[in-house]
ROPADO-666535 format. One record per residue (C-alpha): residue number from 1; residue in three letters; chain; x negated, y negated, z negated. Coordinates in steps of 0.001 Angstrom, whole numbers. Layout:
<recs>
<rec NUM; "ala"; "A"; <X; Y; Z>>
...
</recs>
This chain:
<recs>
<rec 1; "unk"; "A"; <0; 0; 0>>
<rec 2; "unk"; "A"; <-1086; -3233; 663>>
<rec 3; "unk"; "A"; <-2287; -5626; -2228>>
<rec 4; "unk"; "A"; <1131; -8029; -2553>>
<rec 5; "unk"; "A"; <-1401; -11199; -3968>>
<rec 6; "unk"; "A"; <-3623; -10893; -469>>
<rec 7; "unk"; "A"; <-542; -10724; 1714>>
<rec 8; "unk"; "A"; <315; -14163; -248>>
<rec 9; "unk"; "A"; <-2263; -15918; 1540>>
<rec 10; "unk"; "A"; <-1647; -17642; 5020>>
<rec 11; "unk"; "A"; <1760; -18137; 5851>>
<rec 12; "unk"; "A"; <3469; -14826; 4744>>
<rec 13; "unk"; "A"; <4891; -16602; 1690>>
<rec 14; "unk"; "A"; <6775; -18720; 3868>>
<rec 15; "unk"; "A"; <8355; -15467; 5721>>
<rec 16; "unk"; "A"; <9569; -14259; 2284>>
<rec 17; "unk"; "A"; <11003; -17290; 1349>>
<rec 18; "unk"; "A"; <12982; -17356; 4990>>
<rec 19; "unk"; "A"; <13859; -13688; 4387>>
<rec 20; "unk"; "A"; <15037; -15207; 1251>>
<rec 21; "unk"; "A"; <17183; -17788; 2746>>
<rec 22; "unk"; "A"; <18887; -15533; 5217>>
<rec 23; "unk"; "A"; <19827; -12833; 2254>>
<rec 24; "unk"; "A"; <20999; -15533; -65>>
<rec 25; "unk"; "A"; <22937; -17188; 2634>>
<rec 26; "unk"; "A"; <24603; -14330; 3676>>
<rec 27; "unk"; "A"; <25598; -13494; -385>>
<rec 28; "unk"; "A"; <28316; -15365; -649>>
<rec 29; "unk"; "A"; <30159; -14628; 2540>>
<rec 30; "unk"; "A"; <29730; -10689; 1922>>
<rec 31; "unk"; "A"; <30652; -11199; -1484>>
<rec 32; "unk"; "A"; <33873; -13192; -566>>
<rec 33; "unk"; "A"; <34592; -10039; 2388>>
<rec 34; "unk"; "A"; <33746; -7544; -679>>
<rec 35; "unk"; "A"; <36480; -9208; -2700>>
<rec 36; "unk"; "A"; <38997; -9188; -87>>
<rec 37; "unk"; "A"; <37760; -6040; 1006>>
<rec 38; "unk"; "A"; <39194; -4485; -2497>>
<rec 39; "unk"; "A"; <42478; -5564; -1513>>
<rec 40; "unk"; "A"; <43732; -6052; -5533>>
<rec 41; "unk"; "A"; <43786; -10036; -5418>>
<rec 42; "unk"; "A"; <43674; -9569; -9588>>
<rec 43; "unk"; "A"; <40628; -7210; -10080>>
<rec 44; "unk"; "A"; <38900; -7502; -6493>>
<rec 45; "unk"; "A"; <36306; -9924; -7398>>
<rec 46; "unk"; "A"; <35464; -7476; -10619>>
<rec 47; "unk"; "A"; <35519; -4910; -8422>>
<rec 48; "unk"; "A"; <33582; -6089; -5722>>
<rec 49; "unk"; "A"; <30993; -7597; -8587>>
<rec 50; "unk"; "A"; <30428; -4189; -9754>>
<rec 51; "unk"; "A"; <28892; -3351; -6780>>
<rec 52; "unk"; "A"; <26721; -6013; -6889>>
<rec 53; "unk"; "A"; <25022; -4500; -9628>>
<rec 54; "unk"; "A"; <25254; -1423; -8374>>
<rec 55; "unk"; "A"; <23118; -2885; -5841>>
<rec 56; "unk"; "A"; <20843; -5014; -7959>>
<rec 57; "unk"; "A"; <19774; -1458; -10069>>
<rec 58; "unk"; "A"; <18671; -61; -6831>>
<rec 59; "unk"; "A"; <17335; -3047; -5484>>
<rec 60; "unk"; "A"; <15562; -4502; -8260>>
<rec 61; "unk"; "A"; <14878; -1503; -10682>>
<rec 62; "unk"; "A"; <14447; 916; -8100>>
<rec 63; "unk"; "A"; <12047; -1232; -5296>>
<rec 64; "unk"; "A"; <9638; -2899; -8617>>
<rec 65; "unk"; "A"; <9302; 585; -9901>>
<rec 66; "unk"; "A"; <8074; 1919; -6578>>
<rec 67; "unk"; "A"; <5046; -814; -6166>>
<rec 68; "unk"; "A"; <4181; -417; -9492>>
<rec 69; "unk"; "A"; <3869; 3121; -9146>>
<rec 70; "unk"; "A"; <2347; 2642; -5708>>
<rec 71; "unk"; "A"; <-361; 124; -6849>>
<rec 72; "unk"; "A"; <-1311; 2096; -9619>>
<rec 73; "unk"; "A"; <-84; -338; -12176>>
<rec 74; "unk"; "A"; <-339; -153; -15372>>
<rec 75; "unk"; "A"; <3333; -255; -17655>>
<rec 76; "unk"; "A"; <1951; -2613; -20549>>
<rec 77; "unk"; "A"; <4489; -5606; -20494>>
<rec 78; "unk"; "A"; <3803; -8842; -22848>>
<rec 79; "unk"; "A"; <7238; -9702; -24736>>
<rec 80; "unk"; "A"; <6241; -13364; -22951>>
<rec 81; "unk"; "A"; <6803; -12304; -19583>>
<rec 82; "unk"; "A"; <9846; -9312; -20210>>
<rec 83; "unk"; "A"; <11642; -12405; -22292>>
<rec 84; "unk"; "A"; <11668; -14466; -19601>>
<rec 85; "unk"; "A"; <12527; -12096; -17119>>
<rec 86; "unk"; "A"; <15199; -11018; -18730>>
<rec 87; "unk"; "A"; <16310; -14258; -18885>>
<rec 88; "unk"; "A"; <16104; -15179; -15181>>
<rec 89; "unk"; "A"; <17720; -12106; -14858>>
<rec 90; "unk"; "A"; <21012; -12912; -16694>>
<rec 91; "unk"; "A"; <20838; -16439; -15133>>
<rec 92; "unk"; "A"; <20501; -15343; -11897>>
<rec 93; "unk"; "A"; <23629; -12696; -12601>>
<rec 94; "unk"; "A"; <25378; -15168; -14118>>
<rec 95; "unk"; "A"; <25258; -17076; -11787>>
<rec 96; "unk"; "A"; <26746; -14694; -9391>>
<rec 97; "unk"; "A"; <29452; -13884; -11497>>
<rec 98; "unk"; "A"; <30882; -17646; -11471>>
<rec 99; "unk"; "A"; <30669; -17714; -7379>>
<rec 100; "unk"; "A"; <32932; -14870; -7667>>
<rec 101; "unk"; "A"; <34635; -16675; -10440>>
<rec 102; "unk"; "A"; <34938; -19638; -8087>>
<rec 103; "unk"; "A"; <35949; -17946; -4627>>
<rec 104; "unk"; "A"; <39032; -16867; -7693>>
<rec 105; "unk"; "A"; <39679; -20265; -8012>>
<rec 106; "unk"; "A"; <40422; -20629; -4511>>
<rec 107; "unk"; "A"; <36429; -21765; -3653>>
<rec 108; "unk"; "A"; <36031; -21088; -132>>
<rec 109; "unk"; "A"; <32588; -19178; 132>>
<rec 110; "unk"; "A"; <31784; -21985; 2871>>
<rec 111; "unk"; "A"; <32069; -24514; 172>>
<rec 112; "unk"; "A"; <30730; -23020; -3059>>
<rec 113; "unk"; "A"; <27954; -21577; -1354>>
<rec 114; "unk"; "A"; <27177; -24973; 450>>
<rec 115; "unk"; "A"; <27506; -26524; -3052>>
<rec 116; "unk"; "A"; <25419; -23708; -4953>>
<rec 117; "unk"; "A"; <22691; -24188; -2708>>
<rec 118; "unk"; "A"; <22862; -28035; -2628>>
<rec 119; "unk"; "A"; <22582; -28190; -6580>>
<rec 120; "unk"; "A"; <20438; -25070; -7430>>
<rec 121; "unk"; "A"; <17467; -27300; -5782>>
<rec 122; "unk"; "A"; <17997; -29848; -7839>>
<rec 123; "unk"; "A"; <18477; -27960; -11027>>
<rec 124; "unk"; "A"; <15016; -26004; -10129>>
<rec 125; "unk"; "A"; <13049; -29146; -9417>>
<rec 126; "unk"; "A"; <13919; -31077; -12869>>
<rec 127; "unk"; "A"; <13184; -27479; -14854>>
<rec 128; "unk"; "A"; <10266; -26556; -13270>>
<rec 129; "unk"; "A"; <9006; -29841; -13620>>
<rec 130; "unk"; "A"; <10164; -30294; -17481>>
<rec 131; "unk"; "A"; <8612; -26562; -17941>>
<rec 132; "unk"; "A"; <5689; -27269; -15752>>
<rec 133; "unk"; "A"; <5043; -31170; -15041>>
<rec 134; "unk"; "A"; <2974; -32421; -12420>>
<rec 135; "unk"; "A"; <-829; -33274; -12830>>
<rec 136; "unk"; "A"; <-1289; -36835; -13127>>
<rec 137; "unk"; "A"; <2255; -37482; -15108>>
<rec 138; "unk"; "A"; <5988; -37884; -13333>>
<rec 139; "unk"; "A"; <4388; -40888; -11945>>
<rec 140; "unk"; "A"; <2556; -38871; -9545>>
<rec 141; "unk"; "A"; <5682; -37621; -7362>>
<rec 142; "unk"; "A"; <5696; -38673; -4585>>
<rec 143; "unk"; "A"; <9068; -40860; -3373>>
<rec 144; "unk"; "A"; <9661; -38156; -531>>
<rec 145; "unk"; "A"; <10528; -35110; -3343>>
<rec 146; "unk"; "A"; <12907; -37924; -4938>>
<rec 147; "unk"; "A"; <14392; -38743; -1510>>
<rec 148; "unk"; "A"; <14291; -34537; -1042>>
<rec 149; "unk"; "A"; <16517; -34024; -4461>>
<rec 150; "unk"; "A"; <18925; -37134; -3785>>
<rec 151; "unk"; "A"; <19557; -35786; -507>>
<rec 152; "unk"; "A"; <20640; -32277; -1647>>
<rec 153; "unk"; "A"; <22888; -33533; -4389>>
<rec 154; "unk"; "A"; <24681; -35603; -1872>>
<rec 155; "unk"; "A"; <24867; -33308; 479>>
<rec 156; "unk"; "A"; <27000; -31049; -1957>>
<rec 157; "unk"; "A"; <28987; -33823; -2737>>
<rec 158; "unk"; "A"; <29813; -34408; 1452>>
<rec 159; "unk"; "A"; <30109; -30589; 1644>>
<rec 160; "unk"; "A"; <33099; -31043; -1355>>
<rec 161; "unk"; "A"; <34113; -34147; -225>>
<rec 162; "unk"; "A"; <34790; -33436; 3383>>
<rec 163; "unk"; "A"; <35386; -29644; 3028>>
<rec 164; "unk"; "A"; <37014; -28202; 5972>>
</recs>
């Protein structure tokens, strides 16, 4: 198996985070045709959601566990690093619980998704940089990531405004 931290280098990052794109942008519509697809307008979304994590176990228990075994890894994990992995984890589910929770609220999966994907940028950019702030002080950001953030919160709020 390849070593994952040399296939980082170059430009292959930027594939995965494409790849990344494309699967996340295709969530929410799948999800919204696994909801209908239940046909039980009370349940479906639970129903469909269980499948999710259905998925997620093979996905992201299953995959992991096969390039740790493949790289020869060792299984020592600091409580540092399962702690907060656990807790993107839960985020990260929670957070696609309440787009199924929305599409029940009669959220469109063109909307919320448009509107998930608009704000999760900005909540990830003031985190990471609380968590991890920039060398030289918040002075040091340069006016184009401020004009990046603005633009994706108001592009949400066009996406909600003028929702078709």
């Amino acid at each position: 198996m390849p070593d994952t931290n040399a296939s980082q280098s170059g430009m292959t990052w930027l594939i995965f985070a494409l790849m990344t794109v494309v699967s996340w942008g295709l969530y929410g519509v799948f999800l919204h045709s696994g909801q209908m697809g239940m046909s039980d307008p009370v349940n479906g979304r639970y129903k469909a959601f269980l499948f999710v994590g259905i998925a997620y176990l093979i996905t992201a228990v299953v995959g992991p566990a096969i390039m740790l075994l493949a790289n020869g890894a060792t299984w020592s994990m600091p409580a540092k690093g399962m702690g907060w992995s656990l807790l993107a984890g839960t985020v990260g589910a929670l957070g696609a619980f309440c787009v199924l929770l929305a599409f029940g609220a009669k959220g469109t999966p063109n909307v919320v998704m448009a509107i998930v994907f608009a704000g999760a940028p900005v909540v990830n950019a003031i985190v990471a940089l609380a968590l991890h702030p920039p060398a030289g002080g918040w002075g040091a950001m340069r006016w184009q990531f401020i004009a990046g953030i603005l633009l994706a919160a108001f592009g949400g709020y066009l996406v909600t405004r003028y929702r078709p």
